[in-house]
C-alpha positions as a Markdown table, in Angstrom:
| # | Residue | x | y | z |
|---|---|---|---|---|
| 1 | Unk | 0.0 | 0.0 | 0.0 |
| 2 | Unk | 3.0 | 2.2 | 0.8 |
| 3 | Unk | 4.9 | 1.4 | -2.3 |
| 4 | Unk | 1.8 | 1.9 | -4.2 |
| 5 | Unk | 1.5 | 6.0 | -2.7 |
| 6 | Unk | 4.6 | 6.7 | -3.6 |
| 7 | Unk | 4.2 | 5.5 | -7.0 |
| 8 | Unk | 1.5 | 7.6 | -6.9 |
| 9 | Unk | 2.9 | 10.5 | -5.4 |
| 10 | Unk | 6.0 | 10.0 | -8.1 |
| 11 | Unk | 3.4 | 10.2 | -10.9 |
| 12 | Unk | 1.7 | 13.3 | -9.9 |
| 13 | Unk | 5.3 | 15.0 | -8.9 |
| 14 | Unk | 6.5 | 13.8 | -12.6 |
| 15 | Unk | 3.2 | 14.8 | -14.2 |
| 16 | Unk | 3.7 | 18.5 | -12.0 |
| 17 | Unk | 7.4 | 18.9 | -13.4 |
| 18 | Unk | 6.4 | 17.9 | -17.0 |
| 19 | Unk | 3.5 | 20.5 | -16.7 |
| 20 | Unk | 5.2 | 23.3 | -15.3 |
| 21 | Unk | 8.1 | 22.6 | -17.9 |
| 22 | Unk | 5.8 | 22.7 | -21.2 |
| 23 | Unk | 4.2 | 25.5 | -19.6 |
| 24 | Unk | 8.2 | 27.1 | -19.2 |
| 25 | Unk | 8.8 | 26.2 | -23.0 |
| 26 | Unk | 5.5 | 27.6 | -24.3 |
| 27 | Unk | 6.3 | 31.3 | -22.4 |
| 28 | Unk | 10.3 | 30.9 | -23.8 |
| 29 | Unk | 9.2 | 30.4 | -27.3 |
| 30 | Unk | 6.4 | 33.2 | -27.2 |
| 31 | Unk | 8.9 | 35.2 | -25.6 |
| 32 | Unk | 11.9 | 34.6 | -27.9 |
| 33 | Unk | 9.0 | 34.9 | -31.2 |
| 34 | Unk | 8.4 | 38.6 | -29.4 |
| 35 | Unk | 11.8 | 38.8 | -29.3 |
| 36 | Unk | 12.6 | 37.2 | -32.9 |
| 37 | Unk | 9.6 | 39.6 | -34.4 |
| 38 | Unk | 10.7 | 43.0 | -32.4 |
| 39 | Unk | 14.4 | 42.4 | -34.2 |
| 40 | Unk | 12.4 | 41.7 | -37.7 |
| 41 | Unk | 10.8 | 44.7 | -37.5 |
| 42 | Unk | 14.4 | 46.7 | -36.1 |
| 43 | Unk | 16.2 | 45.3 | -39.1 |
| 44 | Unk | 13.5 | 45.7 | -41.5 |
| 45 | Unk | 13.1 | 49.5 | -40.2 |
| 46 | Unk | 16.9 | 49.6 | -40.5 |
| 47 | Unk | 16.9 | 48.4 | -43.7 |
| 48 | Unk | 14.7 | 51.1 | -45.3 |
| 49 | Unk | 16.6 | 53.7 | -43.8 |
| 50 | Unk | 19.2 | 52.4 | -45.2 |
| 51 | Unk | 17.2 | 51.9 | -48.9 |
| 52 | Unk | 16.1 | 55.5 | -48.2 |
| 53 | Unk | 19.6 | 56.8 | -47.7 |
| 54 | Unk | 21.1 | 55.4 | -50.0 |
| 55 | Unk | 18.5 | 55.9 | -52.7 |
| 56 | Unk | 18.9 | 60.1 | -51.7 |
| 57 | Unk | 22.4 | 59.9 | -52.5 |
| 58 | Unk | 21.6 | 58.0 | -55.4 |
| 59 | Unk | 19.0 | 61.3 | -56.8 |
| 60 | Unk | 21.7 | 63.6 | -55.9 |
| 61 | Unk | 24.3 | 61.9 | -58.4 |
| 62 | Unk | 21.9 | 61.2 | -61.4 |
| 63 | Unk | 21.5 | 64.8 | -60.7 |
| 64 | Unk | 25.0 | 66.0 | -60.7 |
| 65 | Unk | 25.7 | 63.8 | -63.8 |
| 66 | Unk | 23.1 | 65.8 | -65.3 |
| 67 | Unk | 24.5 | 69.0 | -64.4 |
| 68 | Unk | 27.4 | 67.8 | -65.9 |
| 69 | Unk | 26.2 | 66.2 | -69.0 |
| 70 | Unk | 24.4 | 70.5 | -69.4 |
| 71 | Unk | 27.6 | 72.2 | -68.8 |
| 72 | Unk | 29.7 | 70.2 | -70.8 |
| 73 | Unk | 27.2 | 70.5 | -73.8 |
| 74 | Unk | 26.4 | 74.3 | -72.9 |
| 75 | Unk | 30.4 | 74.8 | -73.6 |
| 76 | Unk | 30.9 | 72.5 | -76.6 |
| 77 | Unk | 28.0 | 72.1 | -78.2 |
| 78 | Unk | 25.6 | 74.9 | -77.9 |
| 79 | Unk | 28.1 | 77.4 | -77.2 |
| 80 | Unk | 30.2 | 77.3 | -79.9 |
| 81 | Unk | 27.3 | 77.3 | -82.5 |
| 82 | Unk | 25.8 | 80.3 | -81.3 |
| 83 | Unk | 29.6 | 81.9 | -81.1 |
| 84 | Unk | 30.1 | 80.7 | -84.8 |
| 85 | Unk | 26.4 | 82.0 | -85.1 |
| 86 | Unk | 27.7 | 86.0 | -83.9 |
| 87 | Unk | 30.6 | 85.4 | -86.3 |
| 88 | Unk | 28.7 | 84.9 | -89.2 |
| 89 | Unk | 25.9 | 87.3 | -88.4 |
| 90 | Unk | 29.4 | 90.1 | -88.0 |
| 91 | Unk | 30.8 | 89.6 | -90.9 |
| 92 | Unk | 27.4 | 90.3 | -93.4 |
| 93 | Unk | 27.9 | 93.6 | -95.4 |
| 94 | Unk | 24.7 | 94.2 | -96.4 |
| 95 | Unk | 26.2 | 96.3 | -99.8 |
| 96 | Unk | 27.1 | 92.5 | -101.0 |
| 97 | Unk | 23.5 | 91.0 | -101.6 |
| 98 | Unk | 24.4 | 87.8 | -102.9 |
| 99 | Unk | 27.2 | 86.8 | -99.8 |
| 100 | Unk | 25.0 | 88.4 | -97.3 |
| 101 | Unk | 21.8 | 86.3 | -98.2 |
| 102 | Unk | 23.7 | 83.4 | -98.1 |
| 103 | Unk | 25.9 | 84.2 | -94.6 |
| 104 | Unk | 22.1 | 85.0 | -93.4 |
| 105 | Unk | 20.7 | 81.7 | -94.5 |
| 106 | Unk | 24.1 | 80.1 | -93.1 |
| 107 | Unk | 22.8 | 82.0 | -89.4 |
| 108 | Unk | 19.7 | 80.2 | -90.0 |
| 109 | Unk | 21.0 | 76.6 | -89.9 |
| 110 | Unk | 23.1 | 77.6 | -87.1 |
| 111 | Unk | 20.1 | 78.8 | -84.8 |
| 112 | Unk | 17.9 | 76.2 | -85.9 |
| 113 | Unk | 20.6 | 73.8 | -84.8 |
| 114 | Unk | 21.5 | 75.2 | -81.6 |
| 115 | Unk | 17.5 | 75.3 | -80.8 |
| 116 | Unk | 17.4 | 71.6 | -81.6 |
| 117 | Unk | 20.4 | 71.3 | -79.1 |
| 118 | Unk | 18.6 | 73.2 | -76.5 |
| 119 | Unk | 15.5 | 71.0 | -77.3 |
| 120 | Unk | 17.6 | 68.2 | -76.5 |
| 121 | Unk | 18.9 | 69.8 | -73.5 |
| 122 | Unk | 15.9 | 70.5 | -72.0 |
| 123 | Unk | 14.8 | 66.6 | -72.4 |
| 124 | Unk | 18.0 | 65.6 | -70.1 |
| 125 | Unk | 16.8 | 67.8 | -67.7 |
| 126 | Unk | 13.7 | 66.6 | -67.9 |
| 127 | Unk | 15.0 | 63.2 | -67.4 |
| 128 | Unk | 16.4 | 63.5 | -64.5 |
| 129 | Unk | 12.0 | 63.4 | -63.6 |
| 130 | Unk | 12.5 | 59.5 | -63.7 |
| 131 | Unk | 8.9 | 59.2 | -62.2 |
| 132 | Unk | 7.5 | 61.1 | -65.2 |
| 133 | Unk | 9.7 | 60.0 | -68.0 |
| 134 | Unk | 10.1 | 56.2 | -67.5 |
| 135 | Unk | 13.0 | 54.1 | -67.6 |
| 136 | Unk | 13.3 | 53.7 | -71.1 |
| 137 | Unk | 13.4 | 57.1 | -72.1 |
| 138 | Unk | 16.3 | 58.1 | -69.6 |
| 139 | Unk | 18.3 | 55.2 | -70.4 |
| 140 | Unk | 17.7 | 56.5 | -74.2 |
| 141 | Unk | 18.8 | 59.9 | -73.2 |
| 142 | Unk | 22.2 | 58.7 | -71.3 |
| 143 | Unk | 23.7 | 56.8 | -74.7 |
| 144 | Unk | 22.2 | 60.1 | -77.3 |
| 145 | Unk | 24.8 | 61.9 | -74.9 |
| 146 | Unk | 27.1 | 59.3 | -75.4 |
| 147 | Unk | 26.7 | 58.9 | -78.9 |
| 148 | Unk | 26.8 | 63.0 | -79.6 |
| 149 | Unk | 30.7 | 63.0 | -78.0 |
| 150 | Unk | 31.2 | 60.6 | -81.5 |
| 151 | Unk | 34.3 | 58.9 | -79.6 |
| 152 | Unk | 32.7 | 55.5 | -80.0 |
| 153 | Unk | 30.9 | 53.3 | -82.4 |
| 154 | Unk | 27.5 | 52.3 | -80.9 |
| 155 | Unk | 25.0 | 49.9 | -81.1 |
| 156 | Unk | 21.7 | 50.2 | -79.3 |
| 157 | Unk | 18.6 | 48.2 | -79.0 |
| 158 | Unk | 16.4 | 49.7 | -76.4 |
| 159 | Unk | 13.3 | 47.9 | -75.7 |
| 160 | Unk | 12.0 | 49.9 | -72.9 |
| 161 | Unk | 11.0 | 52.6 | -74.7 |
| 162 | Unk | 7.5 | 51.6 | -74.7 |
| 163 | Unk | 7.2 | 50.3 | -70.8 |
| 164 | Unk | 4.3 | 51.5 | -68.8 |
| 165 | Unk | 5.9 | 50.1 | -65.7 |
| 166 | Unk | 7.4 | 52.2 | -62.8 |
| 167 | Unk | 9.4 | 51.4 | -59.7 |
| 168 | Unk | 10.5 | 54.7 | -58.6 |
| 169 | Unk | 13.4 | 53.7 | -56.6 |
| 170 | Unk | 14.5 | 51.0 | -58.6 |
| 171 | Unk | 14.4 | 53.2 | -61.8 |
| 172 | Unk | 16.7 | 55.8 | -60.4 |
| 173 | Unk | 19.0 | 52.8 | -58.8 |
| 174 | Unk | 18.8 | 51.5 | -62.6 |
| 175 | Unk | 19.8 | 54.7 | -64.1 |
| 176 | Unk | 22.4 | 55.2 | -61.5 |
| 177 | Unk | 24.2 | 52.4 | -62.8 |
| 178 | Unk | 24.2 | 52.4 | -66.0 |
| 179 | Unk | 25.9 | 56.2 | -65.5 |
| 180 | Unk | 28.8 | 54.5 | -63.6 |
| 181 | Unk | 29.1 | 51.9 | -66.3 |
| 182 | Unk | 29.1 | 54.4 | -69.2 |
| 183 | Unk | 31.5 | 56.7 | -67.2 |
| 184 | Unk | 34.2 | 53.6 | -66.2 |
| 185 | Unk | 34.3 | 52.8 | -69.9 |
| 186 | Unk | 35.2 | 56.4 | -70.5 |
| 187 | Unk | 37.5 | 57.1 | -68.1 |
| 188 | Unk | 39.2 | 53.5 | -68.0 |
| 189 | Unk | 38.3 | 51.3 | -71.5 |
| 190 | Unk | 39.9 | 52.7 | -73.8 |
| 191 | Unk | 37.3 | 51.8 | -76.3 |
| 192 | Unk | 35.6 | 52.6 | -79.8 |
| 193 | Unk | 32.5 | 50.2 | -79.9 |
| 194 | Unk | 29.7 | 49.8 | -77.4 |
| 195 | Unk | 26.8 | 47.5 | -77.7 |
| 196 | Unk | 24.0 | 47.9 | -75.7 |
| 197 | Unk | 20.9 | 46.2 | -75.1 |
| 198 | Unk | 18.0 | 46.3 | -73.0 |
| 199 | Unk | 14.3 | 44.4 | -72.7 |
| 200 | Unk | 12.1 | 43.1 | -70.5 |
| 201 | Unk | 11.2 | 39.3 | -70.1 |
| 202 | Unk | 9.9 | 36.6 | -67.4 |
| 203 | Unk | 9.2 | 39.7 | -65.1 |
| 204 | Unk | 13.0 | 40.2 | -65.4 |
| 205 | Unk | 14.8 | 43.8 | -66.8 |
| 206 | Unk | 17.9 | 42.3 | -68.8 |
| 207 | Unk | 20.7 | 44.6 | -69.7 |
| 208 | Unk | 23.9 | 44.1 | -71.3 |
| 209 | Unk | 27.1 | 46.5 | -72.4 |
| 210 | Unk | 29.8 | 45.4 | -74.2 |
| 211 | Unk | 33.0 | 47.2 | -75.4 |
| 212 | Unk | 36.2 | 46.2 | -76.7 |
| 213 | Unk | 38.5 | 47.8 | -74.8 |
| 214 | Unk | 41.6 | 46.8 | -73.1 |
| 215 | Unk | 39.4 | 44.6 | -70.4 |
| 216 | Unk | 40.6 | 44.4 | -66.6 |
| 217 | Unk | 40.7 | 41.7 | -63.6 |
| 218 | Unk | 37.7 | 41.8 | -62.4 |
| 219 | Unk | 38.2 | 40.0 | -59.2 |
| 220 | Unk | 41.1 | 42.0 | -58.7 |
| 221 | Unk | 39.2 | 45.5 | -59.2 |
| 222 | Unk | 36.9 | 44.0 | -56.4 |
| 223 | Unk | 39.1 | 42.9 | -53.7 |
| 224 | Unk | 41.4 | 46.1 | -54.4 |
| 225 | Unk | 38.4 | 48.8 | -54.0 |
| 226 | Unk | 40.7 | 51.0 | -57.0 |
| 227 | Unk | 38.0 | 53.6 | -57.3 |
| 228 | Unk | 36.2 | 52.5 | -60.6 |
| 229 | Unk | 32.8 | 52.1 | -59.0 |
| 230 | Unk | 32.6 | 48.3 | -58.6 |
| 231 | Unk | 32.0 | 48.2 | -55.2 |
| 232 | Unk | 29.5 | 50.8 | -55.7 |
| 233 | Unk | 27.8 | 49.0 | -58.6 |
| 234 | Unk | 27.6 | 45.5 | -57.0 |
| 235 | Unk | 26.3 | 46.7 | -54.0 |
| 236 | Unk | 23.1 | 48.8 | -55.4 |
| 237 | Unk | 22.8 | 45.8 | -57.8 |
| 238 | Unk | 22.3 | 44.1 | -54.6 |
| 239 | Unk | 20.2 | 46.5 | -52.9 |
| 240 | Unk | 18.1 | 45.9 | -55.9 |
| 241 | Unk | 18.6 | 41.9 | -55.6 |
| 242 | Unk | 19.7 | 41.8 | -58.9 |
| 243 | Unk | 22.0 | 39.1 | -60.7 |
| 244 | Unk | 25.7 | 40.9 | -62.3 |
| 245 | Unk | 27.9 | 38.7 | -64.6 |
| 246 | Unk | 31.4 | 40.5 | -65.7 |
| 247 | Unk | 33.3 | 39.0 | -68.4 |
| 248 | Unk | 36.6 | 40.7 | -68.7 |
| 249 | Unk | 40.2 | 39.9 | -69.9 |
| 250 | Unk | 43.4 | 42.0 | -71.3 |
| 251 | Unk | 42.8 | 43.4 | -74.5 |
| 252 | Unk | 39.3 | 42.0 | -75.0 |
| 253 | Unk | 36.9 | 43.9 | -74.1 |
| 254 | Unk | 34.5 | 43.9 | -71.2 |
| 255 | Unk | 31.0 | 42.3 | -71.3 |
| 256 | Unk | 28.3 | 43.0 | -68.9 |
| 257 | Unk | 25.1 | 41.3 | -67.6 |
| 258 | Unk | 22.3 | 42.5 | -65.0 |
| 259 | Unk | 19.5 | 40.7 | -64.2 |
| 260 | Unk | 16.6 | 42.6 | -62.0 |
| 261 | Unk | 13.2 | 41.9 | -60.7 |
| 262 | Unk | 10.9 | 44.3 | -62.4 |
| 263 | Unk | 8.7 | 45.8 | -60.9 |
């Protein structure tokens, strides 16, 4: 009979114990999923401050680039017809009909021209309104730029053109590096042909440049941190969890590939 109450009393201490120790594990694990959701919502607050600060430094470069891209064509381009313009516009003697009418017509072309140019100018300010514009267009307007410096062959296929999508943020992250992309082949390629191409597929945006200039270690340019934006490229490719391939080697060229979600 003794034996038999403490059996008893075992069971009910065991059955106690277990109890109180479920009981112990249920408050843990709502406490650590508290815990486990309160550093979610930290990192995920953290995160878009983060997005949001880097996607403000992000409008402030597409919009020095553009500043740039204006004073560099105000000087070279606009500027020189309208000074070649005054020139011509000086030098008429209106006693010599025949030479006058055709320095005047001569003026003409030259202010239509540098009105087309201001035209143009006007749409690259303009596109630095991404949210209005649309991708394709701006991405049009950075390789006109290009192509108006005539210091490289080009090849374009743009098949944004006609999008009706719009991700703000991506779109300006987008444009952001294709300007770093179009200034390190500048600055460091050393090249005379660029192929471009850009289109939409699977939900995907696909871009691709390719140039045939004197190519670089690309794993090497990585690890060093040399200052020709590939740190800065990869990681807003990744802020954008986009997939980028570089295929790069001495004297061959450069080709690149970026895959992003779109929208």
């Amino acid at each position: 009979m003794h034996s038999k109450s403490s059996e008893f009393n075992i069971a009910i201490l065991f059955i106690t114990i277990t109890f109180f120790v479920v009981v112990l594990g249920l408050l843990f694990f709502v406490y650590s999923y508290h815990i486990r959701k309160k550093l979610h919502k930290e990192e995920k607050k953290a995160l878009q401050q983060q997005f949001e600060a880097e996607l403000l430094k992000t409008q402030i470069e597409v919009q020095e680039q553009t500043m740039q891209s204006i004073a560099s064509d105000l000087h070279d381009n606009i500027g020189q017809l309208l000074s070649l313009t005054t020139i011509t516009l000086s030098s008429i003697n209106i006693h010599e009909t025949e030479k006058a009418t055709k320095k005047i017509a001569s003026s003409l072309s030259l202010v239509n021209k540098s009105i087309k140019e201001l035209r143009d100018l006007a749409k690259l300010i303009h596109g630095e309104q991404i949210l209005h514009l649309g991708l394709g267009e701006a991405v049009q307007q950075e390789f006109i730029w290009l192509k108006k410096a005539g210091s490289h062959k080009m090849h374009i296929r743009n098949e944004l053109l006609n999008l009706k999508l719009l991700s703000p943020g991506k779109d300006l992250i987008i444009l952001r590096l294709l300007q770093e992309i179009i200034n390190n082949i500048i600055k460091h390629a050393k090249a005379t042909k660029i192929e471009f191409d850009a289109r939409f597929a699977n939900e995907l945006l696909l871009l691709s440049i390719k140039e045939n200039g004197v190519g670089f270690d690309y794993e090497k340019a990585k690890a060093q941190k040399n200052g020709m934006g590939i740190n800065s490229i990869n990681k807003r490719v990744d802020m954008i969890d986009g997939k980028m391939e570089v295929i790069s080697s001495a004297y061959n060229g450069t080709y690149i590939s970026i895959e992003i979600p779109y929208p």
